[in-house]
N, C-alpha and C positions, 0 to 999 in steps of 0.2 A: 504493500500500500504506500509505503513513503516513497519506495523509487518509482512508483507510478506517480506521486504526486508532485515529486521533485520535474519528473517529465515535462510534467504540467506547464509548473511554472516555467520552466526553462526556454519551455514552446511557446508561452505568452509573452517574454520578454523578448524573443525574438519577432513576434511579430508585432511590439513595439516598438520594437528598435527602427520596423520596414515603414512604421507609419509615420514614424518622424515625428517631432518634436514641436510643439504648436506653434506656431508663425507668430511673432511678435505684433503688436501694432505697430501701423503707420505710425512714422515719429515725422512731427512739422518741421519745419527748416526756422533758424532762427532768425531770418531774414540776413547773416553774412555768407554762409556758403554759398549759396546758390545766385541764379544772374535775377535782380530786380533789373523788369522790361519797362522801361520810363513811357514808353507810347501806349502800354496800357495802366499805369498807374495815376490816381489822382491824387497829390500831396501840395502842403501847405509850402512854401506861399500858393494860392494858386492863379496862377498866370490868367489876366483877364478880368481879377472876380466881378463878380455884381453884373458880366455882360457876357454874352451865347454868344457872339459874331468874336469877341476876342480870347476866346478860349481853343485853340485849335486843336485838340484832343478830346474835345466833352460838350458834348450834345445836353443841356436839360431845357424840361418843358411844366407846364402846368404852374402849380406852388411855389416850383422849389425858386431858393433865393442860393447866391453866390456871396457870402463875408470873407474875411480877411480869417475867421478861425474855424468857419465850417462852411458843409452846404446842407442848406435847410428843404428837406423832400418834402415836409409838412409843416406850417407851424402849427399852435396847441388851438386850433379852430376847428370848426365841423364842415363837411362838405366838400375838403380840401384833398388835392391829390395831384402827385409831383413823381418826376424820377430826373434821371442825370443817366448818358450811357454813355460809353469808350467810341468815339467815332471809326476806332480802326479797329478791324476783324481782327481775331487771334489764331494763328496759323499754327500753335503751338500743340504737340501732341499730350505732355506732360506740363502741369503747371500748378503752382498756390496760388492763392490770392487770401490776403490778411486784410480785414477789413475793422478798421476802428470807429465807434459809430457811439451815437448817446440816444436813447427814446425816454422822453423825458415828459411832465405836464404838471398840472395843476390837479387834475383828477385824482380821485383817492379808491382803494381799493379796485371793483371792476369799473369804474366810472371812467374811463380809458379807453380809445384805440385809434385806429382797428392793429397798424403794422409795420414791419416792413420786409420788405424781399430784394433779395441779389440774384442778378441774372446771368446766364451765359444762353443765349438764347439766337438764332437766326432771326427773327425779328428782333427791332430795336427802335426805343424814341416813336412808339404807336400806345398811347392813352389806355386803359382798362378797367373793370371791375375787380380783375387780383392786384390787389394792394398797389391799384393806381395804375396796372400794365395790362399788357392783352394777354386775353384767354385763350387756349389752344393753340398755344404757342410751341416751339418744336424747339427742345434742346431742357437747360436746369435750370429750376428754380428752387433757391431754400428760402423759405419762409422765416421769419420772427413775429411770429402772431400773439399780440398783446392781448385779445378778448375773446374769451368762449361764446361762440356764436350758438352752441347745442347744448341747450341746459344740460341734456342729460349724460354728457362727458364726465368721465369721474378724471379727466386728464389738472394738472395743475397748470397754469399758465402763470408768465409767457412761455409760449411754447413753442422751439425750433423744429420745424421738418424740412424733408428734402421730397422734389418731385421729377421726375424723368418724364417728358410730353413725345411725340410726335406728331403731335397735332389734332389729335382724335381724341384724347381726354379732356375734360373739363373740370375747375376746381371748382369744388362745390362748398364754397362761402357757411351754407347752414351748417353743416357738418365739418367744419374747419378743416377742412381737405382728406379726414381718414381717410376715401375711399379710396383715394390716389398717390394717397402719401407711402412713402415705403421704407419711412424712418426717421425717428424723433427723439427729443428728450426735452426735459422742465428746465430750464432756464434761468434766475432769475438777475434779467439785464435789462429793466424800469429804475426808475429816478436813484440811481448809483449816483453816491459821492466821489467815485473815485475811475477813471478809465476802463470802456468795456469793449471786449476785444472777440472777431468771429475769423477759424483760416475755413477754409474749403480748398482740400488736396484734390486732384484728379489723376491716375498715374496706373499705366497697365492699365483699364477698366474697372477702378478700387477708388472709391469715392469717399474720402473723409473729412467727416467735419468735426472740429472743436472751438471750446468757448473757453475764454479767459475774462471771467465777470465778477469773480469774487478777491481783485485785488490779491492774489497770491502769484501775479509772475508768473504761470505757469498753464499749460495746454490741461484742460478737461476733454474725455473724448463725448461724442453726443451721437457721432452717426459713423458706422463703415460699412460700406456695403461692396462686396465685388460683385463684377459680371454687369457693367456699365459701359455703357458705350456711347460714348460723344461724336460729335464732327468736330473738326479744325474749320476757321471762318466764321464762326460766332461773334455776337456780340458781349462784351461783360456792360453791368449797369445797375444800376437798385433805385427803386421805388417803393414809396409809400402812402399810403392813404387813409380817411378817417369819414367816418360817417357822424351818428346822431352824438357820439364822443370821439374825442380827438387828443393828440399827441404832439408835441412837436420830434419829427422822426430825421438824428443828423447825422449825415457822413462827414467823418472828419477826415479820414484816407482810405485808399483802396488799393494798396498794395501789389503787384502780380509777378509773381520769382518765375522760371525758369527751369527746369526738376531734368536734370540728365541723368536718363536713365536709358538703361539698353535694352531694346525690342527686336523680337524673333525677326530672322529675315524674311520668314514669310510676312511682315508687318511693312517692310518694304514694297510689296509688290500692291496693296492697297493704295487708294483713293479718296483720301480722311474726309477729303470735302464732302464725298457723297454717301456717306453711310446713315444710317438713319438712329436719330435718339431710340435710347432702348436699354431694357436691363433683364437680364435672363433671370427670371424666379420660377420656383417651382410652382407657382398658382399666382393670379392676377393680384393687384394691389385692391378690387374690388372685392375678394374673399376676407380680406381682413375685419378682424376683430378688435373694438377698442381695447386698447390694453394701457391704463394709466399708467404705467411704468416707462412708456414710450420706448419698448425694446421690439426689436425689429422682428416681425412676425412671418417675411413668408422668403427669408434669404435663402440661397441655393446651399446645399450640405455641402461647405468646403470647411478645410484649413482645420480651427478646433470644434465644430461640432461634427465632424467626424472621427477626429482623435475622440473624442467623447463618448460617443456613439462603440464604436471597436472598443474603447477599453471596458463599456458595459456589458458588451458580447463575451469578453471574456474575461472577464471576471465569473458571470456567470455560469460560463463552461467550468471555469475551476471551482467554482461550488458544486455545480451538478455530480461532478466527479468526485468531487471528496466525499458527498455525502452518497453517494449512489457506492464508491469503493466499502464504506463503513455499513452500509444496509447488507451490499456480497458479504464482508465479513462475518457480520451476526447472524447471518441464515447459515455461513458453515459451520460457523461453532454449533448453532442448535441441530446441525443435520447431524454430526457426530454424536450427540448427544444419544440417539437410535442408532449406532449399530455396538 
């Protein structure tokens, strides 16, 4: 029985050993290693302010205002609704983008909103119902959605999610986007006294976002998801907007590095411009289930919840055996027992 179960084990750490070791998270860049792209970035001073004609990198319309220490999507009014977008396409296959931002008001408790959104989008600088942009738009959208719009969300807010379009989905406002959303987490980045900070990685088809809001210098993770696929030729940009409550919603920077990283050569022979927004799951973002914890519900079995998965396969194998060796045993001690 024990060199059977010495077996055992011997056999399960071996095919631990095949399954490897769980893949670390995406780590952010600190903004020194890697190339920060100036034709997509918007940082202080900024060239032009207060005027669209003299700004030649940045498009904005609606609300928004241009000062000397931020640009204002929203001010803290109702009815209002603004964005700002990169007038030059991003041809990049790999990229960050860090964005330091304040949603700020007067409003107390839920007496606040509606948001705001950063885009990478093929349309751009077109008006909207999603937090000030157009709907069924083709490409990503992460949300920061300051107000439960579905009483009956047991979710906390503000609440960051992430959306992949191609054009055919719609975000459906009641329902704060669950149906379409395919990863979130709680947030809390409203009337900070102190700088609040959003990166969004793109890299291999692995989508990561973190928040740095609670003044400790350092990356929280909120969203990764693989098996994403963008186009090159997007537009980057953020908007905000506010209905019967309002916010004032401001970009202070928008950062965009540069992420070299090395891709199969079959990745050469692709045509990034023309591939279509998309994320491979094993069932639609419309099967999901609210889940107030905002952890990702319908991601494909890779990396560690397969490691997880195999190490409960057998574990269980080496129970079954141990106790199935111990039940053979006691049946021949009592068979001996008759003759």
């Amino acid at each position: 029985m024990a060199a059977g179960a010495g077996g055992l084990l011997a056999a399960a750490a071996l095919l631990l050993a095949a399954a490897g070791p769980r893949p670390a998270p995406a780590e952010l860049t600190d903004g020194n290693s890697e190339h920060l792209k100036r034709e997509h970035s918007l940082m202080k001073p900024y060239q032009g302010a207060g005027s669209a004609t003299a700004m030649p990198l940045w498009d904005f319309q609606g609300s928004t205002i241009v000062t000397s220490q931020y640009v204002r999507l929203t001010p803290d009014e109702r009815s209002q609704e603004g964005s700002i977008w990169n007038r030059v396409p991003c041809f990049l296959k790999d990229w960050e983008l860090h964005i330091h931002f304040k949603i700020h008001g007067a409003g107390k408790k839920n007496l606040h909103g509606d948001g705001l959104a950063l885009w990478y989008t093929q349309e751009h600088l077109v008006p909207g119902p999603v937090f000030g942009s157009k709907d069924n738009f083709h490409g990503l959208a992460v949300f920061l959605d300051t107000y439960p719009n579905d009483e009956a969300t047991e979710r906390v807010f503000p609440y960051i999610s992430a959306m992949v379009n191609n054009g055919s989905l719609t975000y459906d406002h009641s329902k704060d986007g669950r149906w379409t959303e395919l990863a979130g987490c709680t947030a809390d980045l409203r009337n900070q006294n102190h700088d609040t900070f959003l990166a969004i990685r793109y890299s291999r088809g692995r989508l990561t976002v973190m928040t740095d809001v609670e003044d400790k210098n350092e990356w929280k993770n909120c969203i990764d998801i693989a098996g994403v696929q963008l186009p090159t030729g997007y537009f980057f940009g953020a908007s905000a907007g506010t209905g019967d409550l309002s916010d004032n919603h401001d970009i202070i920077s928008m950062k965009l590095f540069q992420l070299m990283v090395e891709h199969p050569l079959e990745d050469e022979t692709v045509d990034w411009t023309k591939i279509e927004p998309r994320v491979s799951l094993l069932k639609s973002p419309k099967d999901n289930v609210d889940d107030p914890t905002g952890n990702f519900r319908s991601g494909p079995l890779t990396g560690w919840k397969v490691f997880l998965l195999l190490l409960c396969a057998l574990l269980g194998i080496i129970i079954c055996a141990v106790v199935g060796a111990v039940v053979f045993q006691k049946r021949q001690e009592r068979n001996k027992r008759f003759y």
